[in-house]
C-alpha positions in Angstrom: 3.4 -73.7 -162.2 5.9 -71.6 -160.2 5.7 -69.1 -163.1 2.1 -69.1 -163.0 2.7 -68.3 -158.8 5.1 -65.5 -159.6 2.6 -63.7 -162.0 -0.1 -64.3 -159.4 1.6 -62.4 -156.5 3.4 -59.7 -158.7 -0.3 -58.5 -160.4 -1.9 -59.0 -156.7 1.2 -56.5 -155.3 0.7 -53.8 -158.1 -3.2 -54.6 -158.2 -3.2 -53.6 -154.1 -0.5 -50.9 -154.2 -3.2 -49.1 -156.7 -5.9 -49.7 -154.4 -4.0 -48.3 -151.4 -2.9 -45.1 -153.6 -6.3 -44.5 -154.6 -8.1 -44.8 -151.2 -5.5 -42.2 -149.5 -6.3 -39.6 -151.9 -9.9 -39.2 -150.4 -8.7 -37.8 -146.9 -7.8 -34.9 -145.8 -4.2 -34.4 -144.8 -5.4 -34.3 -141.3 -9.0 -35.0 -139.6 -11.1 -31.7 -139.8 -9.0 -29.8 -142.3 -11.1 -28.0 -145.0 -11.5 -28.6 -148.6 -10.5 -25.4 -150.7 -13.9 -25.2 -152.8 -14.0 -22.7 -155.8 -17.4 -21.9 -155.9 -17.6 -20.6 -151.8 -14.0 -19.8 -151.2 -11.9 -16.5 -152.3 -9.1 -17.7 -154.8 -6.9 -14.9 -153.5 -6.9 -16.6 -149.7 -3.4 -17.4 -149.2 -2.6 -20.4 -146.7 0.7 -20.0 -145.1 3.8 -21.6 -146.6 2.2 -23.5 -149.9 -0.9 -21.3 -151.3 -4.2 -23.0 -150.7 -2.2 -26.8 -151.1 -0.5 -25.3 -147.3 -0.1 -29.4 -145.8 -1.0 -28.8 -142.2 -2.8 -25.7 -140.6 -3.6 -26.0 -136.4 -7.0 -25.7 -134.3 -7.6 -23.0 -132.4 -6.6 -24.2 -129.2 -3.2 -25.5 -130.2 -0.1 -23.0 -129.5 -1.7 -20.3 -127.4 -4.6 -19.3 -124.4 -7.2 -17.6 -124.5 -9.1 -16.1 -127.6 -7.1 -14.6 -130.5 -9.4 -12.0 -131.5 -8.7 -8.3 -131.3 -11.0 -7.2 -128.0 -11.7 -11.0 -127.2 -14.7 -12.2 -127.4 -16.5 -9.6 -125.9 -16.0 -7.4 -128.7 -17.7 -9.9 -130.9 -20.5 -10.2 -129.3 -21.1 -6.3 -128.8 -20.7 -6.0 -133.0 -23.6 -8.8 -133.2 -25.5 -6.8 -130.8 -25.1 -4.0 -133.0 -25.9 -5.8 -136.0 -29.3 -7.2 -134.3 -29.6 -10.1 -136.4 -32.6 -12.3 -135.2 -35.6 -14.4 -136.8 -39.1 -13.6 -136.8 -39.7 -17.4 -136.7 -39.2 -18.9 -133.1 -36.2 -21.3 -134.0 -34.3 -22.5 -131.6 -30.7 -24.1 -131.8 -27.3 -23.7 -133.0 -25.3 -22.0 -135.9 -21.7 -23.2 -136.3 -19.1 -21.3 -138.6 -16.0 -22.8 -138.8 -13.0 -21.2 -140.9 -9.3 -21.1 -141.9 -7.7 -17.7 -139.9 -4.2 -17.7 -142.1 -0.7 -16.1 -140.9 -1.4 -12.6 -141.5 -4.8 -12.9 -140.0 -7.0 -13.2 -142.7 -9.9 -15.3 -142.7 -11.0 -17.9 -145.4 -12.6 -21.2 -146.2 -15.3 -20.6 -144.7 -18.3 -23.5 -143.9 -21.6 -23.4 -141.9 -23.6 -26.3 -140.0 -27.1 -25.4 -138.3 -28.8 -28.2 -135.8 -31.7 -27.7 -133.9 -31.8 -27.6 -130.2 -31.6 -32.0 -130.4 -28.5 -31.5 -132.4 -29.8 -32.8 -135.6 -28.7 -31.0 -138.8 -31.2 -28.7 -139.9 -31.5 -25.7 -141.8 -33.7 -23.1 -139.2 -33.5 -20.3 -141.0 -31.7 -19.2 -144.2 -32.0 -15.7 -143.5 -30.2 -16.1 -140.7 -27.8 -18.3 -141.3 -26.8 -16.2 -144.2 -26.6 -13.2 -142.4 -24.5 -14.9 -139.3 -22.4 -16.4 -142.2 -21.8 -12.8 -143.4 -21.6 -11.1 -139.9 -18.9 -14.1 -139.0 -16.8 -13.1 -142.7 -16.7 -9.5 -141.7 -14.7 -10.0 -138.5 -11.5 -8.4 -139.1 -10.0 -8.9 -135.3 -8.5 -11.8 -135.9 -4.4 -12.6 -134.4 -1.8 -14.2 -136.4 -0.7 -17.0 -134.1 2.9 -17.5 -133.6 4.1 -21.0 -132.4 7.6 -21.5 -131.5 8.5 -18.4 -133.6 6.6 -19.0 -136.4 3.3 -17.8 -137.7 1.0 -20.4 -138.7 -2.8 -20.9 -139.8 -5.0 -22.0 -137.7 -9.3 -23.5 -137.7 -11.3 -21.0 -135.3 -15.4 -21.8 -134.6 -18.1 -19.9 -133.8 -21.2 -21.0 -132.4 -24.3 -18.7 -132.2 -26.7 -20.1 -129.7 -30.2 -19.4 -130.8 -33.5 -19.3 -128.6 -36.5 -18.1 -129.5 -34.9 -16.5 -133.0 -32.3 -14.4 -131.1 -28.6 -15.1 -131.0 -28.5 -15.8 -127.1 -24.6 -16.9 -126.9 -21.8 -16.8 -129.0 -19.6 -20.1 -128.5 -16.9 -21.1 -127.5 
């Protein structure tokens, strides 16, 4: 009978231990980091210090103020001006791009969420999310940040505000 116990608690420690190691695989290394993906992502963007694997990369309001873009944000929104990117359909609502700006600046890994104006997912237009997708990829601007003496990656957003088919706002 003791035996018996002893098996029973051995083969319920290993059996749990498994379903613990199997479980924490799933998640992200921290909440909001993004998936390398081959199909959408380049294979030649680099994170900093491990390749694409790179454990921990910051948000873009961790380690400095303000906007670390070349110009600020001004000089985004005068290239999208220039651009003139708009629907002929009268959508109205939002157009997230969120993305990985590495160490050297670069930008990669790369994802997109439109919602309507109730914040529901929704695709508005896929014209124009494609071309805001593209117009966001072509932004070269963007500053290495430097915490504590070291260059890191960090996640950067931008939100294009639309009304009426037109980008009204860029966010944040």
């Amino acid at each position: 009978m003791i035996k018996a116990v002893y098996f029973f608690t051995l083969f319920s420690s290993v059996l749990i231990s498994c379903q613990v190691e199997k479980n924490s695989n799933k998640y992200p290394n921290t909440v909001g980091d993004i998936e390398f993906d081959g199909k959408p992502d380049d294979i030649d963007f680099k994170k900093c210090g491990a390749g694409k694997d790179a454990p921990f990369s910051f948000q873009y309001y961790q380690g400095t103020k303000g906007f670390d873009y070349k110009g600020e944000k001004i000089a985004i929104v005068e290239k999208l001006k220039k651009e003139n990117i708009y629907s002929k359909k009268k959508i109205y609502g939002y157009i997230t791009v969120r993305f990985l700006v590495n160490c050297e600046g670069k930008t990669g890994l790369f994802r997109l969420k439109a919602m309507n104006s109730d914040l529901k997912d929704e695709v508005l237009d896929e014209e124009v999310e494609n071309k805001l997708l593209k117009f966001t990829k072509s932004l070269d601007g963007w500053q290495p940040k430097d915490i504590k003496g070291f260059k890191v990656d960090y996640y950067q957003y931008l939100t294009y505000k639309i009304e009426n088919g037109k980008v009204s706002e860029v966010l944040p």
